[in-house]
NUDOGU-936234 format. One line per field, with one value per residue: residue number from 1; x, y, z of N, C-alpha, C, CB in turn. Coordinates in steps of 0.001 Angstrom, whole numbers, plus 500000, padded with zeros to 6 digits. Each point is the difference from the previous one (the first is absolute). Glycine has a CB too. Layout:
<atoms>
num (NUM / ...)
n_X (X / ...)
n_Y (Y / ...)
n_Z (Z / ...)
ca_X (X / ...)
ca_Y (Y / ...)
ca_Z (Z / ...)
c_X (X / ...)
c_Y (Y / ...)
c_Z (Z / ...)
cb_X (X / ...)
cb_Y (Y / ...)
cb_Z (Z / ...)
</atoms>
This chain:
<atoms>
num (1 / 2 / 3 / 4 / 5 / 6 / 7 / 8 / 9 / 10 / 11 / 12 / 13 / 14 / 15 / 16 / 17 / 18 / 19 / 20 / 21 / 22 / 23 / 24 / 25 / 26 / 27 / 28 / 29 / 30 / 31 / 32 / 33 / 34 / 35 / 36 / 37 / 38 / 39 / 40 / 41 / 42 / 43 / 44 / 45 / 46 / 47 / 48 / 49 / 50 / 51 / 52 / 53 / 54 / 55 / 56 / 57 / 58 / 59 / 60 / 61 / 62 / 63 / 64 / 65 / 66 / 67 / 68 / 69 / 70 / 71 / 72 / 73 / 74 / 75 / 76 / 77 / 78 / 79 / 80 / 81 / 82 / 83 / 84 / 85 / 86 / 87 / 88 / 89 / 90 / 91 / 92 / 93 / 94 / 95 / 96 / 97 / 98 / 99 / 100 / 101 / 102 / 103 / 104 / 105 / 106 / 107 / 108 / 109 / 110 / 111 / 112 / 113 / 114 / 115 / 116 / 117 / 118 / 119 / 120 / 121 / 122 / 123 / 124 / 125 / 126 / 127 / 128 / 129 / 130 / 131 / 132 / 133 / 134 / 135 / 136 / 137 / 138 / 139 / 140 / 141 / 142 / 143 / 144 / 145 / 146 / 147 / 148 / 149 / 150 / 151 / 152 / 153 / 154 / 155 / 156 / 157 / 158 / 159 / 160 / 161 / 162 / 163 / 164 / 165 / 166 / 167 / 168 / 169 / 170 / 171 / 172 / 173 / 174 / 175 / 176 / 177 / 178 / 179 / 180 / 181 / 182 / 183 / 184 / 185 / 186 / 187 / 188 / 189 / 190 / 191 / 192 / 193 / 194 / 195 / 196 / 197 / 198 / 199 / 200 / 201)
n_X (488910 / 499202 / 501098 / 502456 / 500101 / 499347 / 503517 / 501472 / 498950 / 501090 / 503172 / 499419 / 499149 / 502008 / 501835 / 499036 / 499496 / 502963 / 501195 / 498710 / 501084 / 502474 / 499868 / 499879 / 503053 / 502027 / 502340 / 499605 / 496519 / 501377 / 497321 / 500409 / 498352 / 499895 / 497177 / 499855 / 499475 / 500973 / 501129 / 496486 / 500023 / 502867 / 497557 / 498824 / 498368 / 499938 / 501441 / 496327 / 501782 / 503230 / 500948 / 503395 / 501472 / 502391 / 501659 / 500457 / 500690 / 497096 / 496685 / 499441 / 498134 / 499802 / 496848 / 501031 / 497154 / 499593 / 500709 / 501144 / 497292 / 503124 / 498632 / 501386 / 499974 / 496454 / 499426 / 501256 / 496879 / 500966 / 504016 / 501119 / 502181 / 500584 / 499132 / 497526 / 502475 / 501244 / 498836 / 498981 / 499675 / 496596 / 502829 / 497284 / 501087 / 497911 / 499725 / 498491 / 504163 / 500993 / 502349 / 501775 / 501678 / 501983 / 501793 / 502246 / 501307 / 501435 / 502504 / 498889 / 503465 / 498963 / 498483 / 498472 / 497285 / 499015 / 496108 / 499586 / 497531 / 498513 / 497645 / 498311 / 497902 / 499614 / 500651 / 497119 / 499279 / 500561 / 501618 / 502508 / 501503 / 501621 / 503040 / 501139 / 502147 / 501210 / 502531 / 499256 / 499677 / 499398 / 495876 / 497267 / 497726 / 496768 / 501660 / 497914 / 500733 / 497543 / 500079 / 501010 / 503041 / 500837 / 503408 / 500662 / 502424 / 499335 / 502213 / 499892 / 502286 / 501111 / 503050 / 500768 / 501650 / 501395 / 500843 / 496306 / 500243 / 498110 / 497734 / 499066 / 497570 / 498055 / 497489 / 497687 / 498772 / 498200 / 497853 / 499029 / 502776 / 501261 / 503325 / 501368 / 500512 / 502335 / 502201 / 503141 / 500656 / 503099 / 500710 / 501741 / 502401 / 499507 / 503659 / 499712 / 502567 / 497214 / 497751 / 500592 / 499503 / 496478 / 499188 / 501264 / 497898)
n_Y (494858 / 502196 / 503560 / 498736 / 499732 / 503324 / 500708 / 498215 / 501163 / 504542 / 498792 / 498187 / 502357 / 502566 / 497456 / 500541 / 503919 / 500725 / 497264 / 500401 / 502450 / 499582 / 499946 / 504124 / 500986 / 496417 / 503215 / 497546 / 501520 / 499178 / 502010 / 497435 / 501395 / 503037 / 498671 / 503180 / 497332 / 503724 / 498436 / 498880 / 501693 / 501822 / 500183 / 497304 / 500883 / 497931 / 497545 / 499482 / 497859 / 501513 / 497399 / 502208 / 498858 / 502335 / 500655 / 501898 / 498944 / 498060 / 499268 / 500856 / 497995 / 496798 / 502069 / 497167 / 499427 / 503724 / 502465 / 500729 / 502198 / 500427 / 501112 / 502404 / 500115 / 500706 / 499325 / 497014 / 499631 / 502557 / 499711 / 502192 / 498746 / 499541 / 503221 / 501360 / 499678 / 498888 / 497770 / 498044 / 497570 / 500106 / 497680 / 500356 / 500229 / 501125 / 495051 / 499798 / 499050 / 501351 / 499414 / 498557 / 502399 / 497898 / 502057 / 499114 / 498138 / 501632 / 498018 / 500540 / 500326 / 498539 / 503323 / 500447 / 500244 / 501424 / 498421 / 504000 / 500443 / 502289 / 498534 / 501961 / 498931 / 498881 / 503358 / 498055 / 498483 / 500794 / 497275 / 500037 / 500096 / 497370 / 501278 / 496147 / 502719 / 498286 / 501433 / 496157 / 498560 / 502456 / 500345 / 497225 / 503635 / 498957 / 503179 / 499731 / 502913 / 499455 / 500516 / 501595 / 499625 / 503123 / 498470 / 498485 / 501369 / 496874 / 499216 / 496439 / 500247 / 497669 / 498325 / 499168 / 496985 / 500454 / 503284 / 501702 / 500884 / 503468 / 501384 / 501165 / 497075 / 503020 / 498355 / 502553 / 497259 / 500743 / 499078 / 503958 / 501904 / 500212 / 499224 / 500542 / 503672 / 497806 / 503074 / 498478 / 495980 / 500536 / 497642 / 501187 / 497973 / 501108 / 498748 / 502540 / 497966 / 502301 / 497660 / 496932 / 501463 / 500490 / 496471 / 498342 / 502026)
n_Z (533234 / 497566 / 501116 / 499408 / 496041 / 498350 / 502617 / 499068 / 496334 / 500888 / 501130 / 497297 / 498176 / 501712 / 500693 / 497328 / 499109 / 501893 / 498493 / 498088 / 499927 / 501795 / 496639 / 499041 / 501785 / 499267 / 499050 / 499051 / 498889 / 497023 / 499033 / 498311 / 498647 / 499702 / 498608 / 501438 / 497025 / 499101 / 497280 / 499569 / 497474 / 499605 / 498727 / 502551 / 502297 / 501702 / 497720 / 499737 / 500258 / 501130 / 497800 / 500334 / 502910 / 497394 / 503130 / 496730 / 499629 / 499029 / 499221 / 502995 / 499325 / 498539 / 500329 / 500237 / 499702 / 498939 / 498257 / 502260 / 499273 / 499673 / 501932 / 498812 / 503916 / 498010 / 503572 / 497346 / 501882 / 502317 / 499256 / 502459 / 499749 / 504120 / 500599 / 498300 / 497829 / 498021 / 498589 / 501769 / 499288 / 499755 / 502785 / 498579 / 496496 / 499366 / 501208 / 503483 / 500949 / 503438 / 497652 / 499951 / 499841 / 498977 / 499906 / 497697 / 501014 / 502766 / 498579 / 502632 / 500762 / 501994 / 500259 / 501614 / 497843 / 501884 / 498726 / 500791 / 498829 / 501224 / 500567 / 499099 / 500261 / 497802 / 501714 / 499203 / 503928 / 503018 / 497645 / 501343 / 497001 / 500189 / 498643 / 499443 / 500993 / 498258 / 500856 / 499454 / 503406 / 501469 / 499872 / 501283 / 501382 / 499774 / 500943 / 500454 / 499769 / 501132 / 497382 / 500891 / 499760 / 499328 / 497756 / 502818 / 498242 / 499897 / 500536 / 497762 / 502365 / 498071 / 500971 / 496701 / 502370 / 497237 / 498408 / 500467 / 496770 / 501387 / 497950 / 502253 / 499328 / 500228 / 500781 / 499703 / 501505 / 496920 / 496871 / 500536 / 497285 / 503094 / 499592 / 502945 / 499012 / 498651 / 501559 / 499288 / 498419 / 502195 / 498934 / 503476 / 500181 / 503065 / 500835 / 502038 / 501846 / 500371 / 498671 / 501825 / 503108 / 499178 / 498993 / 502759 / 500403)
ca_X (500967 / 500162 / 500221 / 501441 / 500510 / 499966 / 500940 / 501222 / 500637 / 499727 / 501570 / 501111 / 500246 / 501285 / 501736 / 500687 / 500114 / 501343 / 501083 / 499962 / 500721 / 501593 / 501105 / 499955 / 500867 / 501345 / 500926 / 500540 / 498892 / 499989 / 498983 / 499939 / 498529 / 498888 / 499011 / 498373 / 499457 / 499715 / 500622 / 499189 / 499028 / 500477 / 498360 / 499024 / 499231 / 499368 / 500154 / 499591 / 500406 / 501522 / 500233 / 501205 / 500614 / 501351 / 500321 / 501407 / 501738 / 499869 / 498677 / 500041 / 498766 / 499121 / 498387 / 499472 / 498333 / 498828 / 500943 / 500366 / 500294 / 500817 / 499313 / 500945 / 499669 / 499227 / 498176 / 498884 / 499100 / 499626 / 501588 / 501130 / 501027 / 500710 / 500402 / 499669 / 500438 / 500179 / 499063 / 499555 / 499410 / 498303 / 499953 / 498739 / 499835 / 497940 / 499168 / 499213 / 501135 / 501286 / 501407 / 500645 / 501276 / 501453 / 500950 / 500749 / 500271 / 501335 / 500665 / 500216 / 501110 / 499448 / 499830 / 499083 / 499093 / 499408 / 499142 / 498957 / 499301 / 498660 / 498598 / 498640 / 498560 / 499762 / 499529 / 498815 / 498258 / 500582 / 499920 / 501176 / 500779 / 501078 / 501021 / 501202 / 501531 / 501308 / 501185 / 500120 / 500839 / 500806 / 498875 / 499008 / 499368 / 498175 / 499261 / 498337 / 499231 / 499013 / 500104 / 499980 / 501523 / 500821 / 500899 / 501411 / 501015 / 500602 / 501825 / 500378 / 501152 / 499610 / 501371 / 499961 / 500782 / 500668 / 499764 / 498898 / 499138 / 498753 / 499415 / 498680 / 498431 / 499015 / 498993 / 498460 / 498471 / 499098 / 499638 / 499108 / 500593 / 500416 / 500755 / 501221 / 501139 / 500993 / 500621 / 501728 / 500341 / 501700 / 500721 / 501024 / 500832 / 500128 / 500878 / 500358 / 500054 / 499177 / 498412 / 499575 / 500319 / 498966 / 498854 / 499822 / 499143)
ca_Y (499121 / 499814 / 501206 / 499906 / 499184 / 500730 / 500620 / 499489 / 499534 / 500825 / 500881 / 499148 / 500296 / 501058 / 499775 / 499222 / 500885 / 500845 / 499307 / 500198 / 500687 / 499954 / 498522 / 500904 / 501167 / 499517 / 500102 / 498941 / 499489 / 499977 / 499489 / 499218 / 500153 / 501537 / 500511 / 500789 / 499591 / 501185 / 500099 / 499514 / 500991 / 501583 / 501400 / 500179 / 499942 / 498483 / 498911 / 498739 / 498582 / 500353 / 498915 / 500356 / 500880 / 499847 / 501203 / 499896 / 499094 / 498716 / 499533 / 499816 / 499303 / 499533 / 499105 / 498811 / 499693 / 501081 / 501319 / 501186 / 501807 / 501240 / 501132 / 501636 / 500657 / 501123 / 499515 / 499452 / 498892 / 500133 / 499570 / 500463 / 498886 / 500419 / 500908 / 500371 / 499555 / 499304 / 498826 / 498901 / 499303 / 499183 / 498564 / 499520 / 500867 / 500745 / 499175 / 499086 / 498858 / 501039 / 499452 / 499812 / 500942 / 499594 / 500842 / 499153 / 498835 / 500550 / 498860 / 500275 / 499407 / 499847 / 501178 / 500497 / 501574 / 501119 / 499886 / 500929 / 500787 / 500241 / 499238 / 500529 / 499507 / 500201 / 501543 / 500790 / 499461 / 499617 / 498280 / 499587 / 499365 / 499315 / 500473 / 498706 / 500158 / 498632 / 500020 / 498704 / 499773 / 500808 / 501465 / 499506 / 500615 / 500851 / 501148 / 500515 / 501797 / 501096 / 501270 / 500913 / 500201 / 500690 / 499418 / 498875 / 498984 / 499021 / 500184 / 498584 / 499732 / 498576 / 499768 / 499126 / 499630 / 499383 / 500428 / 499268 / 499960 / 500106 / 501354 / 501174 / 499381 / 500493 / 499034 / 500617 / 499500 / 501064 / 500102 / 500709 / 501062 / 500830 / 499738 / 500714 / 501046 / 499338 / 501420 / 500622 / 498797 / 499745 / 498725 / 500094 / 499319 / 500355 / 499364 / 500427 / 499239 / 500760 / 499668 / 498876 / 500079 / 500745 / 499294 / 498719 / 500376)
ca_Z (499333 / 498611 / 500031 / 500185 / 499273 / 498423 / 499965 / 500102 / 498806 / 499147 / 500295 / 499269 / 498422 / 499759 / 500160 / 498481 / 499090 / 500199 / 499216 / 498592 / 499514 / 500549 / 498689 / 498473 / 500172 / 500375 / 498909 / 498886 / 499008 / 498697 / 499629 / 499073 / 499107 / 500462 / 498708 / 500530 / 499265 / 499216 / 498782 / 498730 / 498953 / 500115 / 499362 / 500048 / 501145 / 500553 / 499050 / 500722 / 499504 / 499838 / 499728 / 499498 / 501004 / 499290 / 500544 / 499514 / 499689 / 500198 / 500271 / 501555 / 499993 / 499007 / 500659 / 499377 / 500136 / 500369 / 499995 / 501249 / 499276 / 500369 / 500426 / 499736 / 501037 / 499609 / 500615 / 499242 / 500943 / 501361 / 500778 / 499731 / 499475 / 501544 / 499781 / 499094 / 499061 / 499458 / 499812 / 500360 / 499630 / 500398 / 499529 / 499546 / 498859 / 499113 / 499222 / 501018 / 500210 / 500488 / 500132 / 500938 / 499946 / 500716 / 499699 / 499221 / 501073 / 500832 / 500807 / 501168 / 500581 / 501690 / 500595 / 500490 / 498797 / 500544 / 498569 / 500015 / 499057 / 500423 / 499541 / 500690 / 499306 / 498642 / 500072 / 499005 / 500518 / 501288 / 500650 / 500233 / 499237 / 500530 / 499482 / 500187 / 499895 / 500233 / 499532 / 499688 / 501051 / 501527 / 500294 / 499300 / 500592 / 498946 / 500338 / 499546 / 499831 / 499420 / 499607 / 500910 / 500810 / 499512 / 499685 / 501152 / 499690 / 500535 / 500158 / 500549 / 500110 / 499717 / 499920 / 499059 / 500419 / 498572 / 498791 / 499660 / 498593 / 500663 / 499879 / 500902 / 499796 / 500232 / 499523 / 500368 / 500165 / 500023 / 498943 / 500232 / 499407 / 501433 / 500680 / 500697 / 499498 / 500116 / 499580 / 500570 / 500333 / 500487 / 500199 / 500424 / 500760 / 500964 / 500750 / 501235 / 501318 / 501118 / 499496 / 499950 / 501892 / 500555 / 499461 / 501042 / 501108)
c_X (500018 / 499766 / 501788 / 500965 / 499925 / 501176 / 501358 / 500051 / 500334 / 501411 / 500704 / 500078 / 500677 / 501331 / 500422 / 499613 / 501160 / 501122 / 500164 / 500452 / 501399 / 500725 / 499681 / 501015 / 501184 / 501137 / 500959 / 498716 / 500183 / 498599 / 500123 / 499123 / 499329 / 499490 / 499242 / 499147 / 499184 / 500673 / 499043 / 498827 / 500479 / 499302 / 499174 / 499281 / 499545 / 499524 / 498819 / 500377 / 501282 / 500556 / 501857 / 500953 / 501539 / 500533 / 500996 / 501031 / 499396 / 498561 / 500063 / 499080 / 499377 / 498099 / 500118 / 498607 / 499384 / 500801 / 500039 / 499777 / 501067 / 499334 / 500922 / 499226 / 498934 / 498896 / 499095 / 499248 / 500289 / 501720 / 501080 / 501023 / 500577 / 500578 / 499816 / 500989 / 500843 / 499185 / 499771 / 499496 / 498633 / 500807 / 499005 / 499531 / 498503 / 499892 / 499467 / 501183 / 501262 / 501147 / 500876 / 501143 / 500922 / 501125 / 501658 / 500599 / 501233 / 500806 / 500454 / 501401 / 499496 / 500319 / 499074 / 499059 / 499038 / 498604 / 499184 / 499102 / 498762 / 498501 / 498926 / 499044 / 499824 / 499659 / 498964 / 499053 / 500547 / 500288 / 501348 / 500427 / 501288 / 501083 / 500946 / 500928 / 500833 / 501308 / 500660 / 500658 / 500805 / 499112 / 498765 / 498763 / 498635 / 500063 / 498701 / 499905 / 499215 / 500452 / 500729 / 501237 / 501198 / 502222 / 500622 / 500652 / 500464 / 500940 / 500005 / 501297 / 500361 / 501329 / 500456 / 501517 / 501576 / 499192 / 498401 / 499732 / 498555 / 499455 / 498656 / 498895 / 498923 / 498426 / 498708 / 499008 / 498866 / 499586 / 498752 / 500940 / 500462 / 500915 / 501319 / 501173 / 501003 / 501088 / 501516 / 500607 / 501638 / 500458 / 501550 / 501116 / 500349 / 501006 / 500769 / 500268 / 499031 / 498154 / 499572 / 499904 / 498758 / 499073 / 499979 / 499163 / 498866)
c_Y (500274 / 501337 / 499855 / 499210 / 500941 / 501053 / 499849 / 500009 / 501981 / 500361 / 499323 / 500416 / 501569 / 499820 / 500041 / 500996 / 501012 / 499039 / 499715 / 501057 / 500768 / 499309 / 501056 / 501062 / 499280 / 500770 / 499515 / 499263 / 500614 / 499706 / 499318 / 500040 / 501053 / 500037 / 500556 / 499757 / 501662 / 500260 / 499083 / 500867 / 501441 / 500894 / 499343 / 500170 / 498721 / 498905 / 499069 / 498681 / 500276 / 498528 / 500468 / 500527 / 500053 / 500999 / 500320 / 499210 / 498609 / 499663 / 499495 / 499110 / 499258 / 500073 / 498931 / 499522 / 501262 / 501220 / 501075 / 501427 / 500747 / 501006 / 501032 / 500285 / 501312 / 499909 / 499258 / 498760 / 499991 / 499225 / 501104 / 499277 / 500999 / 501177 / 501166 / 500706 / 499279 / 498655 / 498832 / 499133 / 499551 / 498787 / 499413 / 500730 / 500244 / 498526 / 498757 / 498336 / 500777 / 499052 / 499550 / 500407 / 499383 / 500442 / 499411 / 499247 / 500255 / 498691 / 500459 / 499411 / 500170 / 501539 / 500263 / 501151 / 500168 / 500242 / 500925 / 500654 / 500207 / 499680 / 500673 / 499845 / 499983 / 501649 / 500404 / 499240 / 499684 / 498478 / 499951 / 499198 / 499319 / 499960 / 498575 / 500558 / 498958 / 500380 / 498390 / 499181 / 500953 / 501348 / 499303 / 500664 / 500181 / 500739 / 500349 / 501082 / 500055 / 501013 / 501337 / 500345 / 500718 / 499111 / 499826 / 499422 / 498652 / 499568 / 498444 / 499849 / 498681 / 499315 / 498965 / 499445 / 499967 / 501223 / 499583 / 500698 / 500343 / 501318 / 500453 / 499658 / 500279 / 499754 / 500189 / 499053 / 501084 / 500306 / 501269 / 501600 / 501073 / 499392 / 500661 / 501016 / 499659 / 501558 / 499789 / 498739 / 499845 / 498911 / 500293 / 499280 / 501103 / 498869 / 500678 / 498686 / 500983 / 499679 / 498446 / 500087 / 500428 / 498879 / 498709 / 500282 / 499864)
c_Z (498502 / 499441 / 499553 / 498223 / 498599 / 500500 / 499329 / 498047 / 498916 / 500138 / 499319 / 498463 / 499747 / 500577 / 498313 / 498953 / 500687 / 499775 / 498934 / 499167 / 500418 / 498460 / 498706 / 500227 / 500347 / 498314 / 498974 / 499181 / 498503 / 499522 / 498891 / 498656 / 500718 / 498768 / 500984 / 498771 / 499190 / 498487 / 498641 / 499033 / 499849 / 499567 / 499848 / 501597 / 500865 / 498786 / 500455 / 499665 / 499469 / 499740 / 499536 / 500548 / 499316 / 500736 / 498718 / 498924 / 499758 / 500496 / 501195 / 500464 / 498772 / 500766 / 499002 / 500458 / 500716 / 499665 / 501453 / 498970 / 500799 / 500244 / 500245 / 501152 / 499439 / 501038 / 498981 / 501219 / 501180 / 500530 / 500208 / 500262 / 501832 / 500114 / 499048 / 498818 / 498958 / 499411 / 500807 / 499406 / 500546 / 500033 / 499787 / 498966 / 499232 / 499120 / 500879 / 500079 / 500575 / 499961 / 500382 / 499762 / 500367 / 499420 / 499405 / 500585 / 500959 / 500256 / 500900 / 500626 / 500842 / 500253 / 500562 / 498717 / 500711 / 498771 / 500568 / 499113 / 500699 / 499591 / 500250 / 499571 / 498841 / 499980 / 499129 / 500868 / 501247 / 499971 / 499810 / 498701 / 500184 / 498733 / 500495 / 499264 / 500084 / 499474 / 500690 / 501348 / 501296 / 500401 / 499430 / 501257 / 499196 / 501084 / 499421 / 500514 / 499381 / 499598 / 500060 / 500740 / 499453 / 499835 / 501259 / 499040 / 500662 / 499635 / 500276 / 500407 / 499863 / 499588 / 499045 / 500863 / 498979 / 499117 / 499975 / 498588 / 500677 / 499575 / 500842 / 498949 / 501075 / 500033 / 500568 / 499828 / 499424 / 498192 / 499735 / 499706 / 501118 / 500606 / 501130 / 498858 / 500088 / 499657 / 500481 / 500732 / 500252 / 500401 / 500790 / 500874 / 500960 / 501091 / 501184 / 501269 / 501190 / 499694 / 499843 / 501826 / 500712 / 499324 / 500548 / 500630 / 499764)
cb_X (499647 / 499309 / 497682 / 499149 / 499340 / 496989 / 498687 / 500034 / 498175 / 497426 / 500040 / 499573 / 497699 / 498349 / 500119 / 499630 / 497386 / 499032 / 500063 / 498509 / 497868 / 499526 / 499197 / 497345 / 498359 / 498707 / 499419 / 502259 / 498287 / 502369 / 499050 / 500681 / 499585 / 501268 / 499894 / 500879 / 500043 / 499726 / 502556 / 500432 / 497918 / 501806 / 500710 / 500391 / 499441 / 498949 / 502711 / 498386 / 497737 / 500202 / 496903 / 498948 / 498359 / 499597 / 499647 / 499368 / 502043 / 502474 / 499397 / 500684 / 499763 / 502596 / 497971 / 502338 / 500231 / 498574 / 499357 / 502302 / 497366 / 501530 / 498285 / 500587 / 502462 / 500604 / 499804 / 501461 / 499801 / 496482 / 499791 / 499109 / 500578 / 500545 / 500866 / 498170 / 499075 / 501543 / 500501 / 499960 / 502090 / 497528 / 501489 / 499524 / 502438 / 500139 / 501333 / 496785 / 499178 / 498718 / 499537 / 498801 / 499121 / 499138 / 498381 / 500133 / 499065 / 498800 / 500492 / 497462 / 501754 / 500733 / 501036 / 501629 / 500197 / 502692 / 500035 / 501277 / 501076 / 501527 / 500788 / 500770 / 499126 / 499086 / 502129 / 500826 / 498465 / 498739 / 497669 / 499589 / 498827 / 498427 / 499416 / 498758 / 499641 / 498359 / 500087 / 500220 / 499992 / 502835 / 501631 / 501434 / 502094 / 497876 / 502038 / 498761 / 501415 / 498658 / 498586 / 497871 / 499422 / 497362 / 500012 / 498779 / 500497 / 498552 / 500856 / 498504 / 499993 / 497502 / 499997 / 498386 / 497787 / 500290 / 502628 / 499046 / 501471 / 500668 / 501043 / 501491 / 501122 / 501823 / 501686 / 500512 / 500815 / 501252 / 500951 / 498384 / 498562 / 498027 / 498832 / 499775 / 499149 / 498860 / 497670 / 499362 / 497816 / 500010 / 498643 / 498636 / 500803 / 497663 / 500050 / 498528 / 502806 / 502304 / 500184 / 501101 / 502534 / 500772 / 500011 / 501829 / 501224)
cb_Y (498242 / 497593 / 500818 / 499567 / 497640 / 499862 / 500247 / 498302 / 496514 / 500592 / 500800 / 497913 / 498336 / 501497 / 498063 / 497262 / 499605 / 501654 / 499447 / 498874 / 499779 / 499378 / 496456 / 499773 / 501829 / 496967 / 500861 / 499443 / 499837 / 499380 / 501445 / 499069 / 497499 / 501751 / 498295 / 502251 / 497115 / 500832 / 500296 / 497978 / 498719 / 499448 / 501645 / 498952 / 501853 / 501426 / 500202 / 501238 / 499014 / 502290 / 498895 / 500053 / 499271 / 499174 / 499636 / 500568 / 501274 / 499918 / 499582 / 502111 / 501627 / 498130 / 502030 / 499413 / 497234 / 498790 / 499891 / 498417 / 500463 / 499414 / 498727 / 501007 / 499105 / 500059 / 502275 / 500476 / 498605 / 499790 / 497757 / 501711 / 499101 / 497952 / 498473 / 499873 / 501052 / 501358 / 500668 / 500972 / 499814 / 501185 / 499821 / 499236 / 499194 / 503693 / 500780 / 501307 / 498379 / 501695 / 500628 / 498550 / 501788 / 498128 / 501348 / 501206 / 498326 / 502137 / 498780 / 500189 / 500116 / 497148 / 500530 / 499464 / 499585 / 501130 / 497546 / 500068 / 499163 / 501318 / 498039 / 501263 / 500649 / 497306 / 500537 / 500471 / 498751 / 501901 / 498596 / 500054 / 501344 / 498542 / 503044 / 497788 / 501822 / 498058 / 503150 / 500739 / 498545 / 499360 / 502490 / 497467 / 500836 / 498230 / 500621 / 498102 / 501137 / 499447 / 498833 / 499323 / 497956 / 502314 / 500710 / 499025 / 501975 / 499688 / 502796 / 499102 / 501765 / 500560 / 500721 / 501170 / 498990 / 496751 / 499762 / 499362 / 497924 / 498549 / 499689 / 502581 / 498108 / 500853 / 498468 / 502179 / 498668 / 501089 / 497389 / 497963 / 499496 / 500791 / 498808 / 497550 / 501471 / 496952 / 501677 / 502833 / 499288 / 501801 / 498977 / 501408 / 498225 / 501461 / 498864 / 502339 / 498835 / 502276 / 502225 / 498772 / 500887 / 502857 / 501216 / 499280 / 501274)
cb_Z (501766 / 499972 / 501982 / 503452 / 501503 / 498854 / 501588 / 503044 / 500166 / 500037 / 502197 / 501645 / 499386 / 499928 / 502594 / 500526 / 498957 / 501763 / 501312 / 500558 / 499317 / 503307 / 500844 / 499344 / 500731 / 501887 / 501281 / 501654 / 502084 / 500012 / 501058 / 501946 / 499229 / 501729 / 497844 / 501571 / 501551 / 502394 / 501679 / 501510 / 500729 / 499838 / 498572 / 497587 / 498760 / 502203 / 499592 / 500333 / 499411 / 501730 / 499323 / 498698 / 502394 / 497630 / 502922 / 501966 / 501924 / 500398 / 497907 / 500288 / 501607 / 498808 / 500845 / 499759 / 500311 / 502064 / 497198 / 501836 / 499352 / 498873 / 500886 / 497179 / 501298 / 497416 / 501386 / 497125 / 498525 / 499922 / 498829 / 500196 / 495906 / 500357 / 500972 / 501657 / 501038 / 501071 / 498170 / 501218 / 499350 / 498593 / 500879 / 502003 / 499804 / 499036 / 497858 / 499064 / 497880 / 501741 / 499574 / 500621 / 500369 / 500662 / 501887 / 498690 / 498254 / 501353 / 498591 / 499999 / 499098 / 501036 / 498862 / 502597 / 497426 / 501376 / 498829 / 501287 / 497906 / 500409 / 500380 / 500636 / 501428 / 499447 / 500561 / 497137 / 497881 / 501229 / 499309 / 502580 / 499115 / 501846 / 500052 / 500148 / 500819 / 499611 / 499790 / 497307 / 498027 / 499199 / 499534 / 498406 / 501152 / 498549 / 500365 / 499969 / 500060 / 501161 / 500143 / 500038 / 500806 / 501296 / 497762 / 502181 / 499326 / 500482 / 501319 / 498646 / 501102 / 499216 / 502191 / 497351 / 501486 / 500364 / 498897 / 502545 / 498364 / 501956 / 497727 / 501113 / 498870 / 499488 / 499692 / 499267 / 502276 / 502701 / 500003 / 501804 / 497855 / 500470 / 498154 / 501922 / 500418 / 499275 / 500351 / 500686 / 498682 / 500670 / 497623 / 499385 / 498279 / 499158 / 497969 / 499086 / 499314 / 500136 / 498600 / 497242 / 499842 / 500280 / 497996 / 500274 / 500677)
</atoms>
């Protein structure tokens, strides 16, 4: 029976990651927001206690109560960034107080979206560390990884009814300068009729 049951849920979580990414290849998804967070710092290298997220055009990320590091894809201190390269974020910055990353603010119109990015162990020890994701009323998830767990992408699907005012908040537990690999974060509306139809399922 409880053979039968780790099956059942294992088939479930690759339905809903192939529909998931059915709705990213729909041909009325819009992406809204994207950062690999490679444009931060341009000459330089890994930052510790980064604090000056600026893309460009427009500021993407604030921290607050604590810090985060940037990290450049060199194998510095043993990290690599998704896909080895480019950059990322330590969400557990260098002054034993980890950050809380959130991202600027969206107005959401009713619809359907699509909230992804990549994560992974601290890749420098084997313990587990915890991570509170939110997007205020329609995404509120803790994860936790060891160490040891290489980058997955995770994918929320989530439906605003009314106009909302809202941001992506990142919120690391932990005070020991080792924190989860935050990388290639997407925000995408997604209203397709064929991709809402596969995600009833």
């Amino acid at each position: 029976m409880e053979h039968n049951l780790k099956r059942d849920l294992h088939m479930r979580k690759i339905i809903i990651t192939t529909l998931l990414s059915l709705a990213f290849t729909s041909a009325n998804a819009n992406i809204i927001f994207s950062d690999d967070f490679d444009s931060e710092a341009p000459n330089s290298g890994s930052i510790l206690n980064y604090g000056s997220f600026s893309n460009p055009s427009f500021a993407n990320w604030t921290v607050s109560k604590g810090t985060v590091d940037l990290i450049a894809n060199v194998n510095q201190w043993g990290i690599s960034c998704a896909g080895n390269s480019g950059k990322c974020v330590d969400l557990d910055g260098s002054t034993k107080d980890a950050g809380i990353l959130s991202s600027k603010y969206f107005t959401l119109a009713a619809g359907n979206y699509i909230l992804s990015f990549d994560i992974s162990g601290n890749q420098r020890n084997r313990n587990k560390d915890r991570l509170d994701f939110s997007l205020a009323g329609f995404v509120n998830e803790t994860i936790r990884l060891k160490g040891t767990k290489d980058f997955r992408t995770l994918s929320y699907f989530f439906t605003v009814g009314t106009s909302d005012l809202n941001s992506i908040v990142f919120n690391h537990k932990g005070n020991d300068n080792i924190g989860m690999i935050l990388d290639n974060v997407s925000f995408t509306d997604v209203n397709a009729p064929v991709t809402l139809a596969l995600l009833a399922l």
